[in-house]
N, C-alpha and C positions, 0 to 999 in steps of 0.2 A: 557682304555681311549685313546681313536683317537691322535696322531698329533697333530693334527687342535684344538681338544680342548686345549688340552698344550699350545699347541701356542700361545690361546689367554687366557688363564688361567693366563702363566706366566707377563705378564705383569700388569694384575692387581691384581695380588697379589705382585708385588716390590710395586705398587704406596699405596696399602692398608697398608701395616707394614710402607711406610713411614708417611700414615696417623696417623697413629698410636705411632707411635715414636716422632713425631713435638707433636700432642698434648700431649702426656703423659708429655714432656721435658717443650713446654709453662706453661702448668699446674701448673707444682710444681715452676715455677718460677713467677706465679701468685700467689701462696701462698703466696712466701715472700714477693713481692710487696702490695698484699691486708695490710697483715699485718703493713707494713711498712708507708702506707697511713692510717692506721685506717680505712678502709673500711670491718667493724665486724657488722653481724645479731647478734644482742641481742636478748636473749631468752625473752619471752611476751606474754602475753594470748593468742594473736592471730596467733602464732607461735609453732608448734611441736619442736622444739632441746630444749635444756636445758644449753649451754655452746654458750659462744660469738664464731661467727663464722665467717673465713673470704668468701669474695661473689667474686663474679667477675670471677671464675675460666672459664665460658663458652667462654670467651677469648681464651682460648688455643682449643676451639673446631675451631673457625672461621678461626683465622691461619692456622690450619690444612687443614680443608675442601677447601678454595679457592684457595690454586693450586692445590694440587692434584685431586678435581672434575673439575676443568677446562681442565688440562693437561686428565683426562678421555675422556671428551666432545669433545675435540679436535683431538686428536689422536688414541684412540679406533676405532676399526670396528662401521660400523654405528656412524658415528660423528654427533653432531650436529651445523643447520649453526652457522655462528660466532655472531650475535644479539642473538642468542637466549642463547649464551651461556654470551656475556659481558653484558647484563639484568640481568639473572641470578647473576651473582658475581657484579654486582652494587647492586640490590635490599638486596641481602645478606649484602652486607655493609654497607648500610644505615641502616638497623635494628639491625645492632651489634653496631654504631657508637649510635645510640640514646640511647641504651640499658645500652654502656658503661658509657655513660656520664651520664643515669638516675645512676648505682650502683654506679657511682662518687658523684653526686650532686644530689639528687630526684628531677624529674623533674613534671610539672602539667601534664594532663592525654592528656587534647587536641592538644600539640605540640608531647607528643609521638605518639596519635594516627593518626594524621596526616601523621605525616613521615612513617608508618606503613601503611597505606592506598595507599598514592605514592607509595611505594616498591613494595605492591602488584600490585599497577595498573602498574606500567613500564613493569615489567614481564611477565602481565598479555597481554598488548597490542606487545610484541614482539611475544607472543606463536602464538596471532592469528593474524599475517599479512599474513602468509599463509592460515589462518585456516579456520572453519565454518561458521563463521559469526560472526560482530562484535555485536550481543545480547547476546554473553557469556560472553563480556565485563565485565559487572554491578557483574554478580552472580560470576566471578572470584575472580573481588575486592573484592566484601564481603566473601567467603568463606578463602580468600589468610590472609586478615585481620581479620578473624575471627580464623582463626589456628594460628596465631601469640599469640593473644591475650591469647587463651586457652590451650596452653602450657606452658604460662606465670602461668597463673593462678594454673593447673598440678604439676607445682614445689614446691612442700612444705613438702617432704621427702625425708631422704637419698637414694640416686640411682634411684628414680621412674623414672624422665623424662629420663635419660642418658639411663635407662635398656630398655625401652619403644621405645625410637629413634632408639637403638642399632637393637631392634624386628622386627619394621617400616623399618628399612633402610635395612637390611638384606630382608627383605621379599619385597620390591622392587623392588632391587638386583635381585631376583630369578624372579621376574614376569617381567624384563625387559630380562632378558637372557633366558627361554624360548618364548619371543616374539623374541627375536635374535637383541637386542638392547643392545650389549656387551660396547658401551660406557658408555648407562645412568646405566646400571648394575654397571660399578666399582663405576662411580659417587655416588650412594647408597651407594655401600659398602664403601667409603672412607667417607660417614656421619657415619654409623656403627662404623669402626674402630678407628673415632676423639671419638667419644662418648663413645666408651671402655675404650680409654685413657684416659677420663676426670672420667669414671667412676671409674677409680682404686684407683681413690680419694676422693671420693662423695661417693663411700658405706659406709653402716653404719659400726662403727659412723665416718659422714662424716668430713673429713679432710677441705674441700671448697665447698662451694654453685655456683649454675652455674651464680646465677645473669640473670638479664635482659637481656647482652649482649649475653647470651647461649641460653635462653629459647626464644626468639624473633626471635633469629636466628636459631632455629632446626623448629619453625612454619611454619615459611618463607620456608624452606625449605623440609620437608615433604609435604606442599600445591605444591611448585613445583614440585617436582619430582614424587605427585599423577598426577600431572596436567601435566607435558610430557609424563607421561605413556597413558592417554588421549590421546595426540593426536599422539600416533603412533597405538594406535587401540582403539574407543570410550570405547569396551568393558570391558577395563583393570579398567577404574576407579571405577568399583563395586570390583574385590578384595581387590583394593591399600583403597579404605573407610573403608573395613572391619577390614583391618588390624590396621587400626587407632580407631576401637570403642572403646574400652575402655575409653580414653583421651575425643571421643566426647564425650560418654555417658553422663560422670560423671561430664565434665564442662558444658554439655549443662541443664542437666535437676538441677545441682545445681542451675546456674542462674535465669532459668524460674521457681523454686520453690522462690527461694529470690523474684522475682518480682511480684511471684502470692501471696506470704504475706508481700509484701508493704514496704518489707526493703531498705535499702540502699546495691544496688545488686553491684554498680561501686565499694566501699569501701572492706577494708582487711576483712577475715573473716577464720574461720575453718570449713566450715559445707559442704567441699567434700567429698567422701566414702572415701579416703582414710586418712582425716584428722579426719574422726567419728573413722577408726579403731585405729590410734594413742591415741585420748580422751579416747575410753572405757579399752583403757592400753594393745594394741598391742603394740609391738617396729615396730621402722619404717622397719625391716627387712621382717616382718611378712604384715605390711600396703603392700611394693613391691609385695612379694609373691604371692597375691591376682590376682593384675595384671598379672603378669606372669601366674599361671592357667587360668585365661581368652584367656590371646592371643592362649598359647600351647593349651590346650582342645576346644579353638570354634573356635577363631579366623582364628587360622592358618588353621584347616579344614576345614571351609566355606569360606576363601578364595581362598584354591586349589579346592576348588568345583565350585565357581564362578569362573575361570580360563578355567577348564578344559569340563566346562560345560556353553559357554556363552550365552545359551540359557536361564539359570535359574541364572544371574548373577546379576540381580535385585531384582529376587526374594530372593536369597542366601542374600542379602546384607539387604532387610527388616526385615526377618528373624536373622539375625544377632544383629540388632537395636531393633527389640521388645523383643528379648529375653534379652539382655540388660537392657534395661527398667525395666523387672519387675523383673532381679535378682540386678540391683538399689532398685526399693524401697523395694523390700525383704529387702533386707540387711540392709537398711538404714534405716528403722523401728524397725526391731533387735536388729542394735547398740545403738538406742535411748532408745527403750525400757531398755536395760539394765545398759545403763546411768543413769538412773530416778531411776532405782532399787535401783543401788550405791549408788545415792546423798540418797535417802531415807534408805537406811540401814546406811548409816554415822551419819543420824541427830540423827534417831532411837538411 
């Protein structure tokens, strides 16, 4: 290993362990404040755990992240301007600050989603005062607030989303440093290593839940730093989506299945892939698990193949999404099927 890489190695590896030490530290002192407020997920039909559990931990992810990814942005080789980076750490706060006060007080859906939509659009209109054109406006907002939203919805077992960010944020990391954008690379790595820390506590069986203030704020922020990988080369955004299929898969085609049989799709419910494998009587260890084979066996190689090959980096990424799909409904007919077994070998 050269010098030059040391050199720029060693600094974002101080600002990463301190990533990682602020939130490991906020964390467990989230614990005893949840506690201490009575802010406990009760166990409920519509809910995988089985013990009152305290929520709000994703707190200690946000603290983490917004100096040390700032101090990245700023200071790192390849920096970015200064709007683009105090957007950034505003829209981030605004979605933790809503997030926090829904795991305080449950908040209605239309003032959370609101504020979630601003967050997206401030960010969205800093990235491109340089940029393309302002008709990637509209599709930002909606993608920015639609990864909010479905990360939200992602969190309903021990360490999925934390293990999931940790994948995403490392593998952005890696696609911003071979593009030679050594700032937005630690910025990654310093969402990775807040979400390790919060993770040491959230595996199964989890200690604290991330809460809305976590999961609002890792959406927010995996849409961004898909979307600055954009615009330091258009063609980055096919590997940065791949490495997020899982999370779309399964939130998107749960949705449009709830709406194409006429349920109530806005409302709580259990019926994403990973909440059928908890029902058919996986442990939430085994529900993660899943995910994780997805990322390591496709993900991560159709991403380095859309990287490396950016001629085929749309196609890599379709590919990607259809084979998704139908190892979705594979599997999610599977676990129903053998749901329906159960309940009928019980009555039997």
């Amino acid at each position: 290993m050269s010098e030059a890489v040391v050199a720029r190695l060693a600094p974002i590896a101080f600002v990463v362990l301190v990533a990682f030490l602020i939130a490991l530290g906020v964390v467990r002192a989230a614990i005893a404040y949840a506690n201490r407020r009575g802010m406990l997920d009760q166990p409920g039909q519509r809910r995988s755990h089985k013990l009152p559990t305290p929520r709000g931990g994703g707190i200690g992810i946000v603290v983490s992240v917004l100096p040390t990814m700032a101090a990245c942005l700023f200071y790192l080789p390849a920096p970015w301007p200064f709007h683009a980076i105090v957007t950034l750490l505003l829209a981030t706060a605004l979605v933790a600050l809503i997030g926090w006060w829904d795991d305080h007080h449950s908040l209605p859906v239309l003032p959370r989603f609101g504020v979630q939509v601003l967050a997206a659009a401030i960010f969205s209109f800093a990235l491109l005062i340089d940029g393309p054109g302002w008709l990637w406006l509209p599709l930002l907002v909606v993608a920015g607030a639609w990864s909010i939203n479905l990360h939200n919805f992602m969190d309903g077992i021990d360490g999925l989303l934390a293990q999931q960010a940790i994948f995403v944020g490392s593998g952005l990391a890696v696609l911003a440093w071979c593009a030679g954008q050594v700032a937005l690379a630690g910025a990654s790595l310093c969402v990775a290593a807040a979400c390790l820390g919060f993770w040491c506590y959230n595996r199964s069986p989890a200690r604290i839940f991330m809460g809305d203030v976590g999961s609002g704020s890792l959406g927010l922020l995996v849409f961004a730093l898909s979307a600055m990988l954009w615009r330091v080369r258009e063609g980055l955004v096919w590997p940065a989506v791949i490495l997020s299929s899982a999370f779309v898969t399964d939130a998107s085609l749960t949705l449009l299945n709830r709406m194409w049989r006429g349920r109530r799709w806005y409302t709580a419910h259990r019926e994403h892939l990973y909440q059928w494998i908890v029902r058919r009587g996986g442990t939430h260890a085994t529900g993660a698990a899943w995910y994780v084979g997805w990322n390591l066996l496709v993900a991560a190689p159709l991403a380095a193949l859309a990287f490396n090959r950016p001629g085929m980096g749309l196609f890599a990424c379709i590919v990607t999404y259809a084979v998704a799909t139908v190892v979705w409904f594979m599997a999610k007919r599977r676990l129903i099927r053998r749901d329906r077994y159960k309940v009928r070998y019980v009555h039997t």
